[in-house]
C-alpha positions in Angstrom: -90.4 10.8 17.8 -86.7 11.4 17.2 -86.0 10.1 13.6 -82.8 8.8 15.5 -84.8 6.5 18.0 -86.9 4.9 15.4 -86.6 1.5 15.6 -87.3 1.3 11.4 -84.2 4.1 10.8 -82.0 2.0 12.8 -82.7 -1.3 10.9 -82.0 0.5 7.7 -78.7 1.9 9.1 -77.5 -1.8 9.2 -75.3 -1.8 5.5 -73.2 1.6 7.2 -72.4 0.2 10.3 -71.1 -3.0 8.4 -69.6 -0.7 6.1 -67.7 1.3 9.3 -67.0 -2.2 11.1 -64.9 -2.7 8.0 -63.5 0.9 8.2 -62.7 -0.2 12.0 -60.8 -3.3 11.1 -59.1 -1.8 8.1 -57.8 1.4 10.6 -56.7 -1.3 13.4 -54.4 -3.2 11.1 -53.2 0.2 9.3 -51.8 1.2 12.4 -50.5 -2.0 13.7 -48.3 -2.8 10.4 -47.6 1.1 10.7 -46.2 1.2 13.9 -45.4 -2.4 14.2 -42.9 -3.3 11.1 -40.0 -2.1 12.2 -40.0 -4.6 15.0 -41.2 -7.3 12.4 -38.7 -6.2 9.9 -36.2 -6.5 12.4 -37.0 -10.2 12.8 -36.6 -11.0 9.1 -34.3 -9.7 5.6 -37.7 -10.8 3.4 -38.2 -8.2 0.6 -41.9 -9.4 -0.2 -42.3 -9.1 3.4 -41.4 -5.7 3.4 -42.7 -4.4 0.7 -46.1 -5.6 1.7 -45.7 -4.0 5.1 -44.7 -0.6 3.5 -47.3 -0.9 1.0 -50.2 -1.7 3.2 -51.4 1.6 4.3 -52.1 2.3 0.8 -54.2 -0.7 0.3 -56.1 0.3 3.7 -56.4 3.9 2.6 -58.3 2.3 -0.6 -61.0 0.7 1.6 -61.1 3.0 3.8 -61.2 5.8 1.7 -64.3 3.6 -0.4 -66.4 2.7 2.3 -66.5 6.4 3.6 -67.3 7.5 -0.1 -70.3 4.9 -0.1 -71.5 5.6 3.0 -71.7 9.7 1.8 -73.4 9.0 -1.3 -76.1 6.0 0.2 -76.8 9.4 2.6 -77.3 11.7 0.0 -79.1 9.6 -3.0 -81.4 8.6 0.6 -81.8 12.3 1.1 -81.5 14.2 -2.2 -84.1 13.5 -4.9 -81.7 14.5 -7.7 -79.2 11.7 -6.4 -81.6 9.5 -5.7 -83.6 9.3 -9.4 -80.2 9.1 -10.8 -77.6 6.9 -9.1 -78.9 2.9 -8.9 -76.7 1.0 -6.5 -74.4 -0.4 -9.4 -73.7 3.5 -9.9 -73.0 4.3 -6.9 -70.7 1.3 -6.0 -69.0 1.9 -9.1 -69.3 6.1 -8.3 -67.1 5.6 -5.0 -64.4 3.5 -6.4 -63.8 5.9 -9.1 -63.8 9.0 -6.5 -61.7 6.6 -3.7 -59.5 5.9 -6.4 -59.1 9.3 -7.9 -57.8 10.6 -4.3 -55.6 7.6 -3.4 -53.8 7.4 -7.1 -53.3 10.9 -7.4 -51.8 11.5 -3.6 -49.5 8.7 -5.0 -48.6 11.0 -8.2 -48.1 13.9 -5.6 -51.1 15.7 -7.3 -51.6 16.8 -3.9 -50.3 16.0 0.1 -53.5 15.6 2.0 -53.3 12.0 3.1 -49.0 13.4 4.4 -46.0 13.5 2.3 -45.9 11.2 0.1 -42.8 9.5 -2.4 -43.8 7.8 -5.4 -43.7 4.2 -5.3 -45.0 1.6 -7.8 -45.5 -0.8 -4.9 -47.8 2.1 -3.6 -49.5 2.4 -6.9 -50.3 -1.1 -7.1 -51.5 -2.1 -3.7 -53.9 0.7 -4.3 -55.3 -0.8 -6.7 -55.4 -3.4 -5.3 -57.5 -2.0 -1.9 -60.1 -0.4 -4.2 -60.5 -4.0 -6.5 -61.3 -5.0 -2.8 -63.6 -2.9 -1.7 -65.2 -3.5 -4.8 -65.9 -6.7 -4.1 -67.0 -5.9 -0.8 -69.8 -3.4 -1.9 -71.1 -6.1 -4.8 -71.0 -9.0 -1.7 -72.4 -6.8 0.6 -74.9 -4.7 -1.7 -74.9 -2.0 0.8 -78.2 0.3 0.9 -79.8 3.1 2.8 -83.4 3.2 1.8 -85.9 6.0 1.7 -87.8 6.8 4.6 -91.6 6.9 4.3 
């Protein structure tokens, strides 16, 4: 039987669809304050305002960037022994905020360009932060898993 098709494999792979439905949401709004603040900011002189429209991909690149780190390592500590004797889920929650947050803080510091071009802005910065103290919650609420086959 196709380990796809097994009714058991698909239970288990509830915790990463929950984990992409978040991914999904976070991507929708990303693109709708993206493409849609011009036309809001046009509407309104507000600095919070704009500042949290011009800040908010970075917060959605946090969680967005965390939940796809999770769902990588709950794959590989399911598939590789070495992970999987090693890395509890506190570890690993803790393991994909660190790496999320190494890539999104150090695009900000123009360590390197692969989420675009990027200027420095503390706004940035700290609505980063703020994403991954976010999707840190998330993972302890949710307690995502992807146990063991048999």
């Amino acid at each position: 039987m196709d380990d796809n098709a097994n009714p058991e494999t698909m239970r288990d792979m509830n915790d990463i669809r929950k984990l992409a439905r978040i991914q999904i949401i976070m991507i929708v709004l990303f693109f709708v304050m993206k493409f849609g603040r011009q036309d809001i900011l046009s509407l309104t002189s507000n600095n919070t305002i704009e500042t949290v429209l011009y800040s908010f991909p970075n917060f959605a690149e946090a969680i967005i960037g965390t939940m796809t780190v999770t769902m990588v390592l709950l794959v590989a500590r399911r598939n590789i022994s070495f992970i999987r004797d090693r890395l509890g889920d506190a570890g690993l929650y803790a393991s994909a905020v660190l790496i999320a947050a190494v890539y999104v803080i150090s695009q900000e510091f123009n360590l390197h360009a692969l989420g675009g071009n990027n200027l420095y802005d503390g706004n940035d910065v700290l609505f980063s932060l703020i994403g991954l103290a976010v999707a840190w919650i998330a993972l302890l609420i949710i307690r995502p898993d992807y146990p063991r086959t048999h």
